[in-house]
N, C-alpha and C positions, 0 to 999 in steps of 0.2 A: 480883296472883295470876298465875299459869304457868300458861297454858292446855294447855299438851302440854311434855311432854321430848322425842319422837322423833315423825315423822310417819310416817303409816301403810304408806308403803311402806319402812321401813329398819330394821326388824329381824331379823337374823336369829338362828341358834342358839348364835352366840357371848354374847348378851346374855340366853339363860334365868339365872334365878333373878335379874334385876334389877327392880326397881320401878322403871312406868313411867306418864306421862302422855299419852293420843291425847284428840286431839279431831276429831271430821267429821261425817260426814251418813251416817245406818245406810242399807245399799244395799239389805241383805234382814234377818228376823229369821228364826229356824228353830228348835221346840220339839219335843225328844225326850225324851218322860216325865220324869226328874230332871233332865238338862241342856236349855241354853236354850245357843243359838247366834248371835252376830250379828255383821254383817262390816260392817264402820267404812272410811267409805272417806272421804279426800281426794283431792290434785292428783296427792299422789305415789306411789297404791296402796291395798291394802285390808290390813286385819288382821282378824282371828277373832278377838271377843273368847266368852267362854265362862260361864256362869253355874250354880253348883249346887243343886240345890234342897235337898240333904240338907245343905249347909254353912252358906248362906245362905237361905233361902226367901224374906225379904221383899224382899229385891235381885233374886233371880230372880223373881219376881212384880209387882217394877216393870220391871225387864226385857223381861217380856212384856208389858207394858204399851204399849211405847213402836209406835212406825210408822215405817215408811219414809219416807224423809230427812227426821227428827228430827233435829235439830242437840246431840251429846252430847259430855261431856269425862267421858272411863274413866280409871280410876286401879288398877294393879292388879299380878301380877309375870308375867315372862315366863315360859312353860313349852314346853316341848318337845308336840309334838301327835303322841297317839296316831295319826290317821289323816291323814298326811300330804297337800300337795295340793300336787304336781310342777309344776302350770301358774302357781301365784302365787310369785313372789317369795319372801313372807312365808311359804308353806305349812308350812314347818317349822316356826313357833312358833303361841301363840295366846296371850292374855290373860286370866290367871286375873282376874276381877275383884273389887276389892275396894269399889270404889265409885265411885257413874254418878250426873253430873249433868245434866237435860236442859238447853240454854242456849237450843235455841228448839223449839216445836213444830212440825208441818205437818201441810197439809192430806194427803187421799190424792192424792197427783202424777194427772196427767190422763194421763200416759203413766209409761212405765218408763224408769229414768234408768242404762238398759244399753248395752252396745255397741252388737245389736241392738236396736235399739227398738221399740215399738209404734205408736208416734206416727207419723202422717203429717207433711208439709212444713208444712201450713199451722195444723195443731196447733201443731207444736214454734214457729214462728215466733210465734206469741202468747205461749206462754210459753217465750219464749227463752231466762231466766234457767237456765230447768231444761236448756234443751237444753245449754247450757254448763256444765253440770257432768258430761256425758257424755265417757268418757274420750277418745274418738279428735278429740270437738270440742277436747278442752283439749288436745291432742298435737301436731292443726294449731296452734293457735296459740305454744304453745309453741316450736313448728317454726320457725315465722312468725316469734317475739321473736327466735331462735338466728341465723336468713338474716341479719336484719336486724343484729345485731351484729358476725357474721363479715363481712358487708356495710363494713360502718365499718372495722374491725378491718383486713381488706387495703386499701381505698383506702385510708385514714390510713397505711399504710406505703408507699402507692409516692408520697406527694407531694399526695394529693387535700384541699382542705379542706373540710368541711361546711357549704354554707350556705346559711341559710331565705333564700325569698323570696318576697314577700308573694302574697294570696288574693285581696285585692279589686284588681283593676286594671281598666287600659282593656279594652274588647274587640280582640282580636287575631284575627280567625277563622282556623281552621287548618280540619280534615278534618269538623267538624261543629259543632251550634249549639252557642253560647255559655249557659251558664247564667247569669242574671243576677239583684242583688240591689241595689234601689232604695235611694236615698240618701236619709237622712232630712232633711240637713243642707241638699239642694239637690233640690228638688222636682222633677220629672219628669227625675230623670238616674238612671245606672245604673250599676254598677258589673258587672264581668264575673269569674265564678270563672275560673279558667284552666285551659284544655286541657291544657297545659303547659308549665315555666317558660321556653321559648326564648327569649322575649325578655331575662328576665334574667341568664340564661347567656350569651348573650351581650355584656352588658353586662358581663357580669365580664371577659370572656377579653378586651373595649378595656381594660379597667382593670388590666391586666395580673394579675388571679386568673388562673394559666393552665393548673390544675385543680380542678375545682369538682366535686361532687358532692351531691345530696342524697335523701332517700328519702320522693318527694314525693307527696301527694293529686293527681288531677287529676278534673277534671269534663267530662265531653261528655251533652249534653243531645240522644240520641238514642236509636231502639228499641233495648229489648232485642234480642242475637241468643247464640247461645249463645259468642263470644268478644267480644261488649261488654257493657258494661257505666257506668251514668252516673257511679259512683267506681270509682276504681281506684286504686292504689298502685305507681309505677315504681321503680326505680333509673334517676337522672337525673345524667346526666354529661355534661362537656363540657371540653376539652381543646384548647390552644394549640400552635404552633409545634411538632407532630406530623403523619406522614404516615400514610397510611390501613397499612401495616404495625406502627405503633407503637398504631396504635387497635386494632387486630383483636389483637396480642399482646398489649398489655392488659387484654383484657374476655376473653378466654379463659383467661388464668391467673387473673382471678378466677372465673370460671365454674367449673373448674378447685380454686380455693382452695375455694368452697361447696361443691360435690360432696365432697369430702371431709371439710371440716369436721364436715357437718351429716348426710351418708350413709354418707362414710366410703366414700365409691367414688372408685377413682384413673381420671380420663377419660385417653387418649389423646391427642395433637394432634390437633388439626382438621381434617379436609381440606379442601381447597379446592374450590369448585365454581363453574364459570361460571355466569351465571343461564340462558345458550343451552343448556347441556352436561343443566343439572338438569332442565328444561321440556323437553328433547329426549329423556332418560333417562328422568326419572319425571313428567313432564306437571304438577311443581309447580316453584314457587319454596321450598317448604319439604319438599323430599323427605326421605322417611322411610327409613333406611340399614338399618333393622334386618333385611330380608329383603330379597332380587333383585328376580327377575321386571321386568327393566329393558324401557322401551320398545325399540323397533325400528322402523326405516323399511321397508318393504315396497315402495316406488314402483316401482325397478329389475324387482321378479320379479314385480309384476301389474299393471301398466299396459300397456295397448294388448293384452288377450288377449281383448276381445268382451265384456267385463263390462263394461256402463255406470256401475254405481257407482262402481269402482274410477278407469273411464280418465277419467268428466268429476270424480274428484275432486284438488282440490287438493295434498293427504298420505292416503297409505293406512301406518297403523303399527299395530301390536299386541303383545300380552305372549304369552308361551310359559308355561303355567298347570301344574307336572309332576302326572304320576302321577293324574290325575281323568276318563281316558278312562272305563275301565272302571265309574265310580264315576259319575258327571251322565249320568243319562237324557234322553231330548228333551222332556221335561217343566220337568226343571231346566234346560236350555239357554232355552226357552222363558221361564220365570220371568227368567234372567239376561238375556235380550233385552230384557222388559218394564222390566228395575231399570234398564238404559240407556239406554233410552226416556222415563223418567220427566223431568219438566220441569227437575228439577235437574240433571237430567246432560245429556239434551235432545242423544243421539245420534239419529238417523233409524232406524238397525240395526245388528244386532250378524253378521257373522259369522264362523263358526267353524270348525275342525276338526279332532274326534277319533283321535288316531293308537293304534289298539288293539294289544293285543298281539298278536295275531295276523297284524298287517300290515295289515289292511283298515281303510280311511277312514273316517271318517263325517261326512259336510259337507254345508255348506247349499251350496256353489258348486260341487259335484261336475262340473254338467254344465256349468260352463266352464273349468274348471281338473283337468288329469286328475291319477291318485298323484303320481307326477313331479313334477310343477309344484309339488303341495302339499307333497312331503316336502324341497324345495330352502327350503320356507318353515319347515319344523320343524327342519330341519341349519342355517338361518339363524340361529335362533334357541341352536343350540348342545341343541336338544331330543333327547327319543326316543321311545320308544314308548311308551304311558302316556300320554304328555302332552296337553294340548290348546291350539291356538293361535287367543287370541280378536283379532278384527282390527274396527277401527272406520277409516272414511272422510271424507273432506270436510275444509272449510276447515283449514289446519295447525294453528293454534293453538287455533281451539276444539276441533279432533279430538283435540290432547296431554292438554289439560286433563280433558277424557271421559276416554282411555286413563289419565291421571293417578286417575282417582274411580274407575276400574275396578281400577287397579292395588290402588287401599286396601281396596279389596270384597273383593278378593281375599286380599289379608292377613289382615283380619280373617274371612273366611270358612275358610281352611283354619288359622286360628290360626300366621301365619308370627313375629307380631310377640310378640316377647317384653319383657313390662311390664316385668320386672326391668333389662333392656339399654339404653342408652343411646348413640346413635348422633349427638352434635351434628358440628356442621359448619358450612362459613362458603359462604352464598353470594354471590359477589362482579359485581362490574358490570352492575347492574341496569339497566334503560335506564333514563334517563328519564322517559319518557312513552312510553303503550302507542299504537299508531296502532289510530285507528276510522275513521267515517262522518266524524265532525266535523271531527276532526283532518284528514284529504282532503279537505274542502272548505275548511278555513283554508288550508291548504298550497295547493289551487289556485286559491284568488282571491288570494295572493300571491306564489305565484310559478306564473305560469298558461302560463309557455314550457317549464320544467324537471320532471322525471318526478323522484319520490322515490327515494333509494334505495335499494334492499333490503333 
């Protein structure tokens, strides 16, 4: 038996007066004195089917009978719909019904299996099944299947081959614990899921595989934070007798190939960024391109003018914020003080200063720093009037990284960053290793005559 001819999202008005077959799960039922209304939905859409009480009575009477996501197969012809519906796909037709089988019942769903939903997180996570039949859930993963095949799709054209590598291995430790899964075969041993396949990858690229790829599980058995997570899913590759040019133009023409595949957005070239240029400009290693407001050094025009914050700090830098003089009372400057004070940002102070339209200042360092001084810091910045220039002190690099989480505040507070836009880019020559406490005391108990260099 033919459970459907067409699914629910693919008819449209060229197919009136055909007889058809759907089958899904009823989304809503809706009763209007002689007609009965119900909207049959699968993976790939909804259809109106439509029931009369004057033609049929006992089909419309089982009809209403039925519940939300009842599991049904309609049989019926396609007809042109008096009150069209411009947002569905399908809205120009509906399905005269001729005859409805149910194939399963249900209970009444614990939430609503809508765009928006009713259901909280820890709802839907119990009953999950239902939360995946929500459209936007089946859209990500659909999304998810399409990556993953354009994924295959370009590496398998430039040379890459696909290949698994095994789950249970030695422990390797890399950047956190190891998940582990006890041997039954050999009593108190262990086997280690893998962070990631490095080790095998590189076993390929000796064995001359000398492009590998695969689109692997990996496991780290540490806290949640909101960018970890203990599974996760990479693109994992790894590449021979290439230089770091042939690496960076390869993974951006695939980046490059998804973006459009799958969005159908054409990216630009990459630019290039030093990791000193990007930590000096936007106080990250993954700066965000989509809006300015670039850092700035300040040392040259406030150091040694009688402000102790300023002269005993090590970097004095800040953003140039436009057009919010007139608009941030010393209420909100107050508030913005307190958000850089907070322990995640874990500045000392924030200070500022309003350049109004009128000409007149408004600053917390007025009385060491007169107009002058301060408007050589707003033409520094390439600002004007309107504008406000917020300035943080102290240590350089933890001072960037503050200015960097102030920069983002800022984004997202006057809405700079546009969700639609896409701004990637390559940051290049990262050190290293970051220098601390530890690292100056390794460095001076071995080499205890020679000064590090800068």
């Amino acid at each position: 038996m033919s459970y459907r001819t067409h699914h629910c999202g693919e008819l449209r008005m060229k197919d009136v007066g055909a007889t058809v077959k759907l089958a899904g799960w009823i989304q809503k039922g809706r009763n209007l004195g002689g007609l009965t209304f119900i909207d049959l939905r699968d993976r790939y859409g909804i259809t109106q089917l439509v029931f009369n009480m004057d033609t049929n009575p006992t089909l419309c009477e089982k009809a209403r009978a039925l519940g939300r996501e009842y599991v049904v197969m309609a049989e019926g012809k396609v007809a042109e719909r008096s009150n069209k519906n411009p947002d569905r796909p399908t809205g120009d037709i509906e399905i005269e019904v001729e005859n409805i089988t149910v194939l399963n019942k249900s209970a009444v769903p614990p939430f609503t299996i809508e765009d928006e939903t009713d259901g909280g997180e820890e709802l839907r996570m119990k009953y999950r099944y239902l939360d995946l039949r929500r459209d936007p859930v089946q859209k990500n993963m659909i999304f998810r299947s399409k990556l993953a095949l354009e994924t295959r799709k370009y590496l398998d054209s430039v040379g890459f081959a696909e290949i698994e590598t095994p789950f249970l291995i030695k422990s390797t430790p890399e950047g956190a614990r190891d998940f582990v899964v006890p041997s039954r075969m050999n009593a108190g041993e262990f086997y280690a899921l893998p962070q990631s396949p490095q080790t095998f990858k590189q076993l390929l690229m000796v064995s001359g595989l000398d492009r590998y790829f695969q689109i692997v599980k990996c496991f780290r058995d540490e806290d949640l934070r909101a960018d970890r997570q203990p599974e996760f899913t990479q693109i994992d590759c790894e590449m021979a007798f290439v230089d770091r040019e042939e690496v960076l133009n390869t993974f951006e023409e695939l980046t490059k190939h998804l973006f459009k595949a799958t969005l159908d957005v054409d990216l630009p070239d990459f630019p290039r960024i030093d990791y000193r240029e990007a930590m000096e400009k936007y106080g990250s290693d993954k700066p965000d391109l989509r809006f300015d407001l670039q850092i700035k050094p300040l040392n040259d025009l406030v150091k040694d003018k009688g402000f102790v914050v300023f002269d005993k700090a090590e970097y004095v830098g800040g953003i140039c914020v436009p057009a919010q003089a007139e608009n941030w009372s010393n209420k909100d400057m107050k508030k913005l003080t307190e958000w850089v004070q907070r322990p995640q940002i874990g500045a000392a102070g924030l200070v500022y200063s309003k350049f109004q339209q009128d000409g007149s200042i408004k600053s917390t360092v007025s009385k060491f720093f007169n107009d002058d001084a301060q408007t050589e810091w707003l033409n520094h910045f390439g600002g004007e009037k309107g504008d406000v220039v917020l300035i943080l002190a102290g240590e350089k690099d933890k001072t960037l990284k503050q200015l960097g989480e102030l920069r983002l505040e800022m984004g997202r507070r006057l809405e700079l960053m546009d969700s639609s836009e896409f701004k990637p880019l390559w940051v290049v020559d990262f050190p290293l290793l970051e220098w601390d406490d530890e690292t100056e005391r390794f460095y001076a108990m071995h080499h205890p005559f020679t000064a590090p260099a800068e």
